[in-house]
Every structure is written in C-alpha cells, then in structure tokens.
N, C-alpha and C positions, 0 to 999 in steps of 0.2 A: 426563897420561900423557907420557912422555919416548920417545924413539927407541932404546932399548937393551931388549937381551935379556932374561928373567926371572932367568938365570944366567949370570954373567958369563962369557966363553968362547965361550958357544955360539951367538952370531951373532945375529941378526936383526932387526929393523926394523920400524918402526910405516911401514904402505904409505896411502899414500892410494887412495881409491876408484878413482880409473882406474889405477894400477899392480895394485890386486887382481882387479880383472877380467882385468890382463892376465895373472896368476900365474894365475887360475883355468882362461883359455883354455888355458894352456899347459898346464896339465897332462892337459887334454882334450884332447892329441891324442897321447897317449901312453900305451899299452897299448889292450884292446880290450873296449868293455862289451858286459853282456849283461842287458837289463832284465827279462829271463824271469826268469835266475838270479840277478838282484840283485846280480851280482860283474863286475868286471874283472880281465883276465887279461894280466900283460907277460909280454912272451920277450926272449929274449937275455941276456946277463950284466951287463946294465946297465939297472935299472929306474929310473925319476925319479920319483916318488910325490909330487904335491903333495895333499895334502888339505883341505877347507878346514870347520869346523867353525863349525855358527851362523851359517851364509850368511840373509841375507833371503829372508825368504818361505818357508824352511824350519822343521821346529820346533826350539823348542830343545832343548838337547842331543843333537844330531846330528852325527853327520860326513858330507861330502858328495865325492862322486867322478861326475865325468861326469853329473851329475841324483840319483845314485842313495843314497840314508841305508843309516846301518846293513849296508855289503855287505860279500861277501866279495872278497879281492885278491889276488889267485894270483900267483904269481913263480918262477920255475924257482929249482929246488934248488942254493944258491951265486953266487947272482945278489948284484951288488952293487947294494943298494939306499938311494939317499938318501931320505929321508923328510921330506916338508917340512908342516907343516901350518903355519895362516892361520889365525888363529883373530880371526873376525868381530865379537864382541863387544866 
C-alpha cells in the first residue's frame, strides 16, 4: 500500500495508528451526539465531518461518528461541509 489517494486529485493519506486516533478525537469534538437518537447534529455554516469506517472493535461495514454506526448527521440547510472519512481497513 502506497501513501496516495484512490483518485488522483483528491488528497489523502495512508495515517499511521496514532495520527488516526488523533483524526478520530478530533472529529469527536465537533457537532453534538445523541445516542438515544443514534445521530449527531452540527450548527453553524461550517461543519467538519470526519468519519471513520471499519474502526477496531466495530463490525464490519460500518461507519463510526462519536461511538455511534449506522446514524443519522443533521447539518443546517447550506452549511459548508467537509467530509472526510478514514477508512480503517
């Protein structure tokens, strides 16, 4: 496995295990979960969405937000949102 993207362009990076934890922390402290509702919800006009897909200890085929698989991610209407997912496998 090489350090480049799946298509060439759009950036990203093979992370070693302690810079993925740090991507993971970080995206956990941004917007606000609800593990009733299975969803996290950002506000303001700027969302940062990291997601991290096939984390350990999770099953596979999952995506993972704040602990939580499979949720819903609420974003105000016209919010700019980057979208970054980590995909653990």
């Amino acid at each position: 496995m090489g350090n480049y993207p799946i298509t060439p362009g759009w950036g990203g990076k093979v992370l070693d295990y302690a810079a993925a934890q740090s991507y993971i922390r970080y995206g956990e402290t941004h917007g606000k979960a609800d593990s009733k509702a299975n969803s996290v919800t950002f506000t303001g006009s700027d969302a940062v969405i990291n997601l991290v897909a096939v984390q350990p200890e999770f099953e596979d085929q999952t995506f993972e937000l704040y602990g939580l698989t499979t949720l819903a991610i609420i974003v105000p209407l016209r919010a700019k949102v980057p979208f970054n997912l980590l995909n653990m496998d």
